[in-house]
C-alpha positions as a LaTeX table, in Angstrom:
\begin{tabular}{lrrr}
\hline
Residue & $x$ (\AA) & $y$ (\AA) & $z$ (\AA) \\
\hline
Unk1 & 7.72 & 7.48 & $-33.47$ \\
Unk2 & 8.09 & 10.95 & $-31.49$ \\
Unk3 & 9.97 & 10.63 & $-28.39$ \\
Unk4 & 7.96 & 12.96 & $-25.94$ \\
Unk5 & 9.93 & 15.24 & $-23.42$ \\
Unk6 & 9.41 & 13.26 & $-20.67$ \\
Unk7 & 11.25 & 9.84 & $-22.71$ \\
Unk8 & 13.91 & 12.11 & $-23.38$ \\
Unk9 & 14.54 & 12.96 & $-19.93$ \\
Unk10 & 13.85 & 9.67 & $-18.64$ \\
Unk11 & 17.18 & 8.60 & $-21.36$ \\
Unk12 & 19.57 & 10.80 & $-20.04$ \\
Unk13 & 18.95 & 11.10 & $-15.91$ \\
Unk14 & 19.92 & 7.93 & $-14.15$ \\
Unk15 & 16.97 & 5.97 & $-12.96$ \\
Unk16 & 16.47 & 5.01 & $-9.62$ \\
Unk17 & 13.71 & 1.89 & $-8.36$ \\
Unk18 & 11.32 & 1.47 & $-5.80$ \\
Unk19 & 12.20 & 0.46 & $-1.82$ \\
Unk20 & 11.06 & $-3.39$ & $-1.29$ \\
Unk21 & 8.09 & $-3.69$ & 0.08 \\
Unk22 & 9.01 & $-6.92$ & 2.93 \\
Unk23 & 7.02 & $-8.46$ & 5.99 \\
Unk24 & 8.75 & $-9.41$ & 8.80 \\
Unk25 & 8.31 & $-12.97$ & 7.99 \\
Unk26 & 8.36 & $-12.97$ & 4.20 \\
Unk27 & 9.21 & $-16.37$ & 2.65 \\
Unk28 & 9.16 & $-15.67$ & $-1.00$ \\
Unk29 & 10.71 & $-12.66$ & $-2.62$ \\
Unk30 & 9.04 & $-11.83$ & $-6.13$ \\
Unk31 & 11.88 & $-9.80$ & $-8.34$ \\
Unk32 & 11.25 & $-7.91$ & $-11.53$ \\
Unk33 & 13.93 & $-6.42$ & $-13.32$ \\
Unk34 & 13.55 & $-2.49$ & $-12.56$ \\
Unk35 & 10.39 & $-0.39$ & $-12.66$ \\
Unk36 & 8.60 & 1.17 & $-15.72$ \\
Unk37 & 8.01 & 4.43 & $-16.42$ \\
Unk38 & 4.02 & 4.24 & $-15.17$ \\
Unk39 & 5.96 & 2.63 & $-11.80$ \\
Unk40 & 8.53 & 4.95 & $-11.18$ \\
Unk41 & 5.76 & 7.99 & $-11.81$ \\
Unk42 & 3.42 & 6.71 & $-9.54$ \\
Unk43 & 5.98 & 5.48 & $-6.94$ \\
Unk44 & 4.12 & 2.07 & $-7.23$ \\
Unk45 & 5.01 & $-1.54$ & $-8.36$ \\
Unk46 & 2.90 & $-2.41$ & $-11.38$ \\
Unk47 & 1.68 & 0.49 & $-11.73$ \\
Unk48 & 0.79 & $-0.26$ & $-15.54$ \\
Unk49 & $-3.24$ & $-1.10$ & $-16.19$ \\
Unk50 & $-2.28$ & $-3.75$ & $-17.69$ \\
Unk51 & 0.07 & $-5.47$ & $-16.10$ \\
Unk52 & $-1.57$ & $-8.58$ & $-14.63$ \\
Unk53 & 0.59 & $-8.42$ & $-11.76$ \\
Unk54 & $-1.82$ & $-7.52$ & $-9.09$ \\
Unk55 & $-4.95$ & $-8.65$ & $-10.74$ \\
Unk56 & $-2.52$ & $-12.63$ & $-10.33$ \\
Unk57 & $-1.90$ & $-11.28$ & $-6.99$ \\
Unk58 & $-5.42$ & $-10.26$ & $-5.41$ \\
Unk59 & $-6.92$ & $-14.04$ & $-6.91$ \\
Unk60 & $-3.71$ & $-15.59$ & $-5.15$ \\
Unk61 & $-3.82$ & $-13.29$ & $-1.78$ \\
Unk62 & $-6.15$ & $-11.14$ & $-1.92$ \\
Unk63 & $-4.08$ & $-8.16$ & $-2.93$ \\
Unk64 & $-6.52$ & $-7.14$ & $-5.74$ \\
Unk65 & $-5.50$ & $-4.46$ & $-7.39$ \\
Unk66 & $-9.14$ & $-2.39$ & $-6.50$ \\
Unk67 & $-7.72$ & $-1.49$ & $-3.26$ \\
Unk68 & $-5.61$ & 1.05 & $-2.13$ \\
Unk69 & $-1.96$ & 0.62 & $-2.81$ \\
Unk70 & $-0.83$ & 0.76 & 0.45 \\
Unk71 & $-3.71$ & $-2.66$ & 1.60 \\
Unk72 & $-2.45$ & $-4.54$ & $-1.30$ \\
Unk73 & 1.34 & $-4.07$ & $-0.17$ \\
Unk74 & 0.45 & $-4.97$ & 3.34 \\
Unk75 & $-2.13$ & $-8.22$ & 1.99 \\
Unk76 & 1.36 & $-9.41$ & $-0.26$ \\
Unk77 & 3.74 & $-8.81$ & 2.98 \\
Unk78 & 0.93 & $-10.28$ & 5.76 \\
Unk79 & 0.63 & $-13.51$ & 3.31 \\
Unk80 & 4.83 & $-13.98$ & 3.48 \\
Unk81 & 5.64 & $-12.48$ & $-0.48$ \\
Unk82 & 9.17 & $-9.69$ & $-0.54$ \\
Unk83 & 8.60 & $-7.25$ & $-4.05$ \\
Unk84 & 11.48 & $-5.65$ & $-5.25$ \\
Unk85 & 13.25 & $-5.70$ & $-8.32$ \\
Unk86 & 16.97 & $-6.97$ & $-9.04$ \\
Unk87 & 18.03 & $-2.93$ & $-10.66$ \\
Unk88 & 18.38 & $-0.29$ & $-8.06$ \\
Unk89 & 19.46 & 2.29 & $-10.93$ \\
Unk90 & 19.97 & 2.16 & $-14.92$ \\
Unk91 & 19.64 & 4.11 & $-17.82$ \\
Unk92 & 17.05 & 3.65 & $-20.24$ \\
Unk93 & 14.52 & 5.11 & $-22.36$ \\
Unk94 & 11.05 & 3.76 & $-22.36$ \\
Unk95 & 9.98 & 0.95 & $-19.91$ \\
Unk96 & 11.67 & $-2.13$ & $-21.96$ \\
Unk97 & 13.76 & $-4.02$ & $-20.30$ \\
Unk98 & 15.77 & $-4.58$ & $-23.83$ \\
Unk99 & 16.42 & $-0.59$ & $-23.05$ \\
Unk100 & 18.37 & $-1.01$ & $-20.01$ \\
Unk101 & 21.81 & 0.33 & $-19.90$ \\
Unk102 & 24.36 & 1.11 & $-17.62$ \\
Unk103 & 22.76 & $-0.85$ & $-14.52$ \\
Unk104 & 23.23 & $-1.67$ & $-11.03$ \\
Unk105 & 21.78 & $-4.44$ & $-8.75$ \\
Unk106 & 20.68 & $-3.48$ & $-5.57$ \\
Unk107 & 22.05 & $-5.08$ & $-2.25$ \\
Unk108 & 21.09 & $-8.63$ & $-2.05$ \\
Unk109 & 23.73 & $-9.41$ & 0.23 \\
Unk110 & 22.71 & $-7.36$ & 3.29 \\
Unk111 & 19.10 & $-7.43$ & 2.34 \\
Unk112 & 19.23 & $-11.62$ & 2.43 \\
Unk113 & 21.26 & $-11.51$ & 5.76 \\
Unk114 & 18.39 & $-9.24$ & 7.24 \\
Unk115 & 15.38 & $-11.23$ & 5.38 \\
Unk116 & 16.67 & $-15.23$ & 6.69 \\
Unk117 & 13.37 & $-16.44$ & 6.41 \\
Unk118 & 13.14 & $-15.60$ & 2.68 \\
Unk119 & 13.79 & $-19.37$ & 0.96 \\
Unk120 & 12.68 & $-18.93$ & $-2.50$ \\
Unk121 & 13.14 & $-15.98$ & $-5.26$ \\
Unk122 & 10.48 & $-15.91$ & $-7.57$ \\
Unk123 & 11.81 & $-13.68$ & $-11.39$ \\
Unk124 & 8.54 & $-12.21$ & $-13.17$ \\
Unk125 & 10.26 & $-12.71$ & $-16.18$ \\
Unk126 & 13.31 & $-13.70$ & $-18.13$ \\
Unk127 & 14.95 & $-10.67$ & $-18.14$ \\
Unk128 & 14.88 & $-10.05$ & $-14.48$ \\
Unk129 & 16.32 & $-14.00$ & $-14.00$ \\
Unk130 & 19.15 & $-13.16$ & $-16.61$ \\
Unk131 & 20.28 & $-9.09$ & $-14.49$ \\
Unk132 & 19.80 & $-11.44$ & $-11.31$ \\
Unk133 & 22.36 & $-14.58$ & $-12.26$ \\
Unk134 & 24.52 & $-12.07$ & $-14.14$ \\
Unk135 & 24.88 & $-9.26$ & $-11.50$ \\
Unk136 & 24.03 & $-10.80$ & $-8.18$ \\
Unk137 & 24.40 & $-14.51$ & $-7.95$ \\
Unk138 & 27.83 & $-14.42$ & $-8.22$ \\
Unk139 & 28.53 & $-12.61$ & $-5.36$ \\
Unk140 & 25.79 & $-14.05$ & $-3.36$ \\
Unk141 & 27.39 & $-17.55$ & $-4.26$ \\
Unk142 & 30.69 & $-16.41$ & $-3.61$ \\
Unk143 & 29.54 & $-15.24$ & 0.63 \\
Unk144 & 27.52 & $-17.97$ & 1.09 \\
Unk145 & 23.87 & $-16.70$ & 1.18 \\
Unk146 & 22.35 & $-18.17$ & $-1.63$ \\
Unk147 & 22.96 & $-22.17$ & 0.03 \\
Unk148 & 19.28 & $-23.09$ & 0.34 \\
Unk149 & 17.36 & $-20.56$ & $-1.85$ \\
Unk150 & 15.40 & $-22.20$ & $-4.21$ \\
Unk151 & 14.95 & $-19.90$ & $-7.61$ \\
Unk152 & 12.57 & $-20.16$ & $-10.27$ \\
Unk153 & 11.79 & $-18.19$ & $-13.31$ \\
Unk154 & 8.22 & $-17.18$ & $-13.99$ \\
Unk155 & 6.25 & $-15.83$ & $-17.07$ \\
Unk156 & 6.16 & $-12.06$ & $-16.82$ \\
Unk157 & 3.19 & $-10.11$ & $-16.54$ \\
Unk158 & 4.17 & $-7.57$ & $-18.47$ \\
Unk159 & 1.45 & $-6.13$ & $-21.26$ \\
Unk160 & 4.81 & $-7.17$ & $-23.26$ \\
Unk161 & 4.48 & $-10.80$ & $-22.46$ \\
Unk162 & 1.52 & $-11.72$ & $-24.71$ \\
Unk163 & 2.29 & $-14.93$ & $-25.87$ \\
Unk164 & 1.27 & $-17.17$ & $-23.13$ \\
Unk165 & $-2.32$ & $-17.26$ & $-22.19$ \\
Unk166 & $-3.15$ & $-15.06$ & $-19.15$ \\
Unk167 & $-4.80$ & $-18.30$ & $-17.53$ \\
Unk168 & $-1.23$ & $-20.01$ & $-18.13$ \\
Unk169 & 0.50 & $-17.33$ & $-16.56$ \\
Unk170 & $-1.62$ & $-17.36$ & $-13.66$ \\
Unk171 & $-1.67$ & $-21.09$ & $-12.89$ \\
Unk172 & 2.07 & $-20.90$ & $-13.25$ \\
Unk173 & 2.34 & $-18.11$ & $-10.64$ \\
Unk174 & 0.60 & $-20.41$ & $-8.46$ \\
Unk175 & 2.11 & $-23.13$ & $-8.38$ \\
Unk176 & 5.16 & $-21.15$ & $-7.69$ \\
Unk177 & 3.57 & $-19.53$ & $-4.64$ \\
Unk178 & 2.03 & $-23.03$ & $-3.60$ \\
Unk179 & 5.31 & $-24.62$ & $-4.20$ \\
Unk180 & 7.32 & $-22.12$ & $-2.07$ \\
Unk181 & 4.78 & $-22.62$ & 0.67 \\
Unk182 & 2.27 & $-19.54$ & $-0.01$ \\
Unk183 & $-1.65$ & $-20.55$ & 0.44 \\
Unk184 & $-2.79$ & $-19.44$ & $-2.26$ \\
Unk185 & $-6.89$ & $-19.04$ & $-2.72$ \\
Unk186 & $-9.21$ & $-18.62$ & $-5.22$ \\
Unk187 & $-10.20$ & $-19.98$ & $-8.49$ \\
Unk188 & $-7.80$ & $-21.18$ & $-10.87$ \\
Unk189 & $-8.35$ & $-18.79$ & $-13.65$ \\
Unk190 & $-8.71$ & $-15.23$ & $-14.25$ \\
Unk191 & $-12.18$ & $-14.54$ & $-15.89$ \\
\hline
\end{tabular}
């Protein structure tokens, strides 16, 4: 395969993720590893078509992904869900996670001790889990803020993540989101 211009560029310039997008009162915080390259061009999360991120999230919420970027952050905030990922800046060529190099976690200390009312982190993903208990955890341990968070691993819904059902992904987002204490509404399954 031909690595374009832009891959090649994206390999050797440090990478740098996308603020969190938080509500005042946000009680689950929803953590991918670090943004693709679709994300980081568009300045969005889940930017990719298809991710089924925000197609989970406007059945869940109502932050479908048919409305404007900026609704659908402020639906996911006003209904108590934190997005950010665990990276703040890596190396890597391409938008696998297997690609990352070189990274750094962003600051989960001071972000928990301004977010209290966050109680539950949610991973999309085993690699975001693994860059979070590797990375972060310990230190979060070692201060005292993670006493009381509840963490759970999710399927990703990544295009990459094919081999679970989309319908089995979803219903395992929301019993997450239910379990964490997000109404969630809607049907049960994605058409």
């Amino acid at each position: 395969m031909r690595r374009t211009s832009h891959q090649s560029a994206v390999a050797a310039q440090r990478l740098r993720g996308l603020a969190p997008i938080v509500g005042a009162n946000a009680r689950v915080l929803v953590l991918g590893s670090m943004p693709g390259v679709a994300s980081l061009d568009a300045g969005r999360y889940y930017a990719h078509a298809r991710n089924h991120f925000w197609p989970f999230m406007g059945e869940l919420v109502g932050a479908s992904p048919e409305l404007p970027y900026p609704e659908r952050s402020a639906r996911l905030a006003a209904a108590g869900i934190a997005l950010w990922d665990v990276i703040a800046s890596c190396r890597r060529q391409g938008s696998l996670d297997s690609a990352i190099r070189d990274a750094e976690a962003n600051d989960f200390p001071a972000f928990l001790a301004h977010h209290t009312s966050i109680g539950s982190l949610l991973f999309n993903g085993a690699a975001a889990e693994a860059a979070f208990m590797r990375q972060v955890e310990p230190t979060l341990a070692r201060l005292g803020l993670s006493d009381g968070l509840r963490y759970r691993r999710l399927p990703s819904t990544s295009p990459a993540n094919a081999a679970q059902p989309r319908a089995a992904k979803l219903a395992a987002w929301r019993a997450a989101l239910n379990e964490a204490g997000i109404a969630c509404d809607g049907p049960s399954s994605l058409p």
